[in-house]
VEXRO-384403 format. One record per residue (C-alpha): residue number from 1; x, y, z. Coordinates in nm, 4 decimals. Layout:
REM VEXRO-384403
{NUM; {X; Y; Z}}
...
REM end
This chain:
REM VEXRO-384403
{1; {0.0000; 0.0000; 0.0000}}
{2; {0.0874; 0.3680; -0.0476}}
{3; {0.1105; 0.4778; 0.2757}}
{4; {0.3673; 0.1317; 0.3932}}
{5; {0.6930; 0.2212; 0.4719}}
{6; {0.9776; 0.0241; 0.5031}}
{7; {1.3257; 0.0911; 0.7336}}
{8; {1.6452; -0.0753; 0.6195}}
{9; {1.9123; -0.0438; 0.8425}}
{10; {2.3112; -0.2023; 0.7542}}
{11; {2.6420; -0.0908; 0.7880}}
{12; {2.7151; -0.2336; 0.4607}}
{13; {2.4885; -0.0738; 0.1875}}
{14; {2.6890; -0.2540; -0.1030}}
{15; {2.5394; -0.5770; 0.0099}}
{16; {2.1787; -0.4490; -0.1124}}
{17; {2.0427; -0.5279; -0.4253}}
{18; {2.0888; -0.2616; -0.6815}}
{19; {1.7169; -0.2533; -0.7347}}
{20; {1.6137; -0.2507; -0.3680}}
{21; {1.9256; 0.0543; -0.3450}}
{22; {1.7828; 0.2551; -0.6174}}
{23; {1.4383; 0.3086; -0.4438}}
{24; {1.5667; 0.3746; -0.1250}}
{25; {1.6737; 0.7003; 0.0443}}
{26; {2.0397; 0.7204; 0.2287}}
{27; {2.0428; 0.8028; 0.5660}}
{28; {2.4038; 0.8502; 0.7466}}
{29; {2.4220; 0.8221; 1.1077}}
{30; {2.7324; 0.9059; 1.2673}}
{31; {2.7878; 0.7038; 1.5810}}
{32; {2.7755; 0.8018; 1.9436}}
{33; {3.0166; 0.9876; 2.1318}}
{34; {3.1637; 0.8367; 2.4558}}
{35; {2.9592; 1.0227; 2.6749}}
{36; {2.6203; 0.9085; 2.4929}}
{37; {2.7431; 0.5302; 2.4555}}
{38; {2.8439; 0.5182; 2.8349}}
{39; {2.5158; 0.6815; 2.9435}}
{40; {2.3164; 0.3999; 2.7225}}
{41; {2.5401; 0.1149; 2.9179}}
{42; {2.4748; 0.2826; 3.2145}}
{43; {2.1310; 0.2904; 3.2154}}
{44; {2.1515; -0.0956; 3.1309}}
{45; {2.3270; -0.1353; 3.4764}}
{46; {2.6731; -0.1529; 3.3761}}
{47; {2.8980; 0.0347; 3.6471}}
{48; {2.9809; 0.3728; 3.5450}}
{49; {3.3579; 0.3078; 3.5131}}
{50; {3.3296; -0.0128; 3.3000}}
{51; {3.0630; 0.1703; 3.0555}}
{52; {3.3089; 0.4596; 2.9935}}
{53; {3.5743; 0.1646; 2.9075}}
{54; {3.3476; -0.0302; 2.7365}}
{55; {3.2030; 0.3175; 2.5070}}
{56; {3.5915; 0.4558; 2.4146}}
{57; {3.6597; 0.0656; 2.2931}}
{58; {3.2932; 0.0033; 2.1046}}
{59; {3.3684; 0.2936; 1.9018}}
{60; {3.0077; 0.4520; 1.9218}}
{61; {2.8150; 0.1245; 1.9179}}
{62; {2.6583; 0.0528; 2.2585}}
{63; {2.5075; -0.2722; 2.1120}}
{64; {2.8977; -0.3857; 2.0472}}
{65; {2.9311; -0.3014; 2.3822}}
{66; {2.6271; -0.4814; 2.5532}}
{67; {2.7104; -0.7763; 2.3334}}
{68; {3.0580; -0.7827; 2.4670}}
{69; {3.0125; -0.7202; 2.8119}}
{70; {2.7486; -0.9934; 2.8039}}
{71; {2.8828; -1.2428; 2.5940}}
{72; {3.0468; -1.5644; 2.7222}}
{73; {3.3026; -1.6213; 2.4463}}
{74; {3.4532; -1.2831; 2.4948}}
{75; {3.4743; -1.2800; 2.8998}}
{76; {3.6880; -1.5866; 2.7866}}
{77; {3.8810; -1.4139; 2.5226}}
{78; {3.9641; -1.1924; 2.8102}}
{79; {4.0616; -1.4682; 3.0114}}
{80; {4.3162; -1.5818; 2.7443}}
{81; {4.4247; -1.2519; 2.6220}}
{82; {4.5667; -1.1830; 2.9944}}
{83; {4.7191; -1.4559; 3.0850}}
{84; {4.8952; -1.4663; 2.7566}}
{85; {5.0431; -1.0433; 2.7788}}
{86; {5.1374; -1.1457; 3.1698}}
{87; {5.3005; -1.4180; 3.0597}}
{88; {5.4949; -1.1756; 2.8536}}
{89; {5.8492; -1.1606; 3.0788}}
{90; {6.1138; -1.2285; 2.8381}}
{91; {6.1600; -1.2087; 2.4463}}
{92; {6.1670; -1.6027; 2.4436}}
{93; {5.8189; -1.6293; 2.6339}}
{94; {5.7011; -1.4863; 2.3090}}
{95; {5.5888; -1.7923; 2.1247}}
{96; {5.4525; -1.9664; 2.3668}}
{97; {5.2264; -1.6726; 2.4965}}
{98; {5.0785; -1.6551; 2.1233}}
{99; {5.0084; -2.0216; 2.1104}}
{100; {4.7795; -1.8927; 2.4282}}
{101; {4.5313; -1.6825; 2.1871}}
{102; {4.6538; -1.8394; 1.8483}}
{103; {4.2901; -1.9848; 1.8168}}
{104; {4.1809; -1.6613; 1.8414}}
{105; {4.2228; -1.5133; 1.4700}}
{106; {3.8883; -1.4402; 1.4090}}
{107; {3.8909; -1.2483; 1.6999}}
{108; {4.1730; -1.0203; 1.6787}}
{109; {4.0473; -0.6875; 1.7178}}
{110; {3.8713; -0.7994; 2.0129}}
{111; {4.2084; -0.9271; 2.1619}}
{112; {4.3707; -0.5902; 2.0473}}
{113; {4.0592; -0.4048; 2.1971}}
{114; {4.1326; -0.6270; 2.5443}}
{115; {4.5289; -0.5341; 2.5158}}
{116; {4.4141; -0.1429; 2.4798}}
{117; {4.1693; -0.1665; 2.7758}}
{118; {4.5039; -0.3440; 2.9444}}
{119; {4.7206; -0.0669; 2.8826}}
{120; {4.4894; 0.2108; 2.9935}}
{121; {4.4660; 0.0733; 3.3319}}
{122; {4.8136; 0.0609; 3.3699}}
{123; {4.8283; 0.4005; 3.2796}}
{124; {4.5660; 0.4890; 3.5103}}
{125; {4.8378; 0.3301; 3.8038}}
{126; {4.5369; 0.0621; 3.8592}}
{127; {4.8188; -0.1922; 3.8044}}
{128; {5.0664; -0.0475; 4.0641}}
{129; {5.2427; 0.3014; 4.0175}}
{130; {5.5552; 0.1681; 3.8278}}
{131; {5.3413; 0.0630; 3.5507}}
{132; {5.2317; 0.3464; 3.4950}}
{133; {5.4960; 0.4256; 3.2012}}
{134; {5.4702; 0.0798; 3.0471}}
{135; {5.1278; 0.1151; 3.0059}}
{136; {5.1166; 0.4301; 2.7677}}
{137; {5.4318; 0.2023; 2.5850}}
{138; {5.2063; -0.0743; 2.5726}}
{139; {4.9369; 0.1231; 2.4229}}
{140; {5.1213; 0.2616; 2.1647}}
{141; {5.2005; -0.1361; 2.0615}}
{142; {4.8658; -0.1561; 2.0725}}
{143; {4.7464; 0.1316; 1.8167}}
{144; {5.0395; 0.0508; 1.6330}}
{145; {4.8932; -0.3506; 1.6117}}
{146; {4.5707; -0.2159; 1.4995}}
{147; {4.6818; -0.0160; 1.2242}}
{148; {4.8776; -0.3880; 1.1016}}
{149; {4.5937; -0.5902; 1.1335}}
{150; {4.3675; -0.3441; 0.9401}}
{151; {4.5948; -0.3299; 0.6787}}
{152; {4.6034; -0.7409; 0.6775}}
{153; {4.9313; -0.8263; 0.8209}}
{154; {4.9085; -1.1783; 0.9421}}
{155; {4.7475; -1.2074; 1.2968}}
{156; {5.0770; -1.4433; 1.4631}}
{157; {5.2632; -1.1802; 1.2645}}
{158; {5.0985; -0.8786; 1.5176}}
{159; {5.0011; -1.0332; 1.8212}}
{160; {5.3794; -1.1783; 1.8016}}
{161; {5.5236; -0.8151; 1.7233}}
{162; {5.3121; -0.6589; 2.0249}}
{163; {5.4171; -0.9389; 2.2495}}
{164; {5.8264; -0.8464; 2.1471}}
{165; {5.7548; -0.5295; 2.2329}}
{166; {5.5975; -0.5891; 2.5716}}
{167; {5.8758; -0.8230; 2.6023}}
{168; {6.1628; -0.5340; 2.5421}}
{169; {5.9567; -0.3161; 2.8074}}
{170; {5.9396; -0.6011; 3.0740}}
{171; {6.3136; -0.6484; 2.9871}}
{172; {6.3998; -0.2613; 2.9968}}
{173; {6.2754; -0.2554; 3.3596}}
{174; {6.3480; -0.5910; 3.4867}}
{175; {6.7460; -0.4671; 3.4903}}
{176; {6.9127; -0.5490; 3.1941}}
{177; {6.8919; -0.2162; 3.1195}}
{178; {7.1620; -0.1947; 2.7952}}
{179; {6.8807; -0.4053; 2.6050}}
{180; {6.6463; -0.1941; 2.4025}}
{181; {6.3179; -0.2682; 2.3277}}
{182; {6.2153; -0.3035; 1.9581}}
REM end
């Protein structure tokens, strides 16, 4: 009927028929800030401090962020993902920390997303005043990984090149101080 109207939302417009693209009208919606994606999570009973965590790493998507926060495969994700970077003490822990998360491919911006929450609390001191400085090192590892994996550089290859680099931090403050991290 005339007065029916129909509401197609996707994130990936391409993937609609050409026919079914041509009668529609394009609507862009930019996502949420931080403030409005914590407030959402809030107001689902998330505690205020993991919502503003959870908003800066869903990137404006609160349902990314409910789905996380909820989901069973990612709480053990997390589980993996930290025992793997604490494992992290010397350059030759390196391999076998990755075979911790090397199952994980399909997940690897969700394990980089876990490393960056990681790194902020350390910069935050949550993780003991002297780690303060590793964790804004770490972080930049972290964006730096990102950038790699977007561009397609093999997961081992980036989850292996952060974990050198946490490595060459642990390393750098452990004492053996004429060793540079990479």
């Amino acid at each position: 009927p005339e007065y029916a109207v129909f509401i197609l939302l996707t994130d990936k417009s391409g993937a609609l028929l050409p026919t079914i693209r041509s009668r529609c009208v394009s609507f862009r919606f930019a996502p949420l800030n931080e403030e409005e994606t914590a407030q959402i999570l809030i107001s689902e009973g998330v505690d205020e401090k993991r919502a503003y965590e959870e908003a800066h790493l869903s990137e404006g998507s609160p349902g990314r962020a409910l789905s996380r926060i909820k989901s069973e495969t990612y709480k053990d994700l997390y589980a993996r993902c930290i025992r793997a970077i604490e494992s992290v003490k010397h350059k030759k822990d390196v391999s076998s920390a990755f075979l911790k998360i090397a199952d994980d491919k399909d997940l690897g911006r969700e394990a980089l997303d876990i490393y960056e929450f990681y790194a902020r609390r350390m910069m935050r001191g949550e993780m003991g005043e002297d780690n303060r400085l590793k964790g804004g090192k770490m972080l930049e590892s972290v964006i730096n990984a990102k950038k790699q994996l977007k561009a397609n550089v093999a997961y081992q290859s980036v989850m292996e090149i952060l974990f050198f680099d946490v490595a060459g931090q642990e390393e750098t403050t452990d004492g053996n101080r004429n060793r540079r991290p990479l």
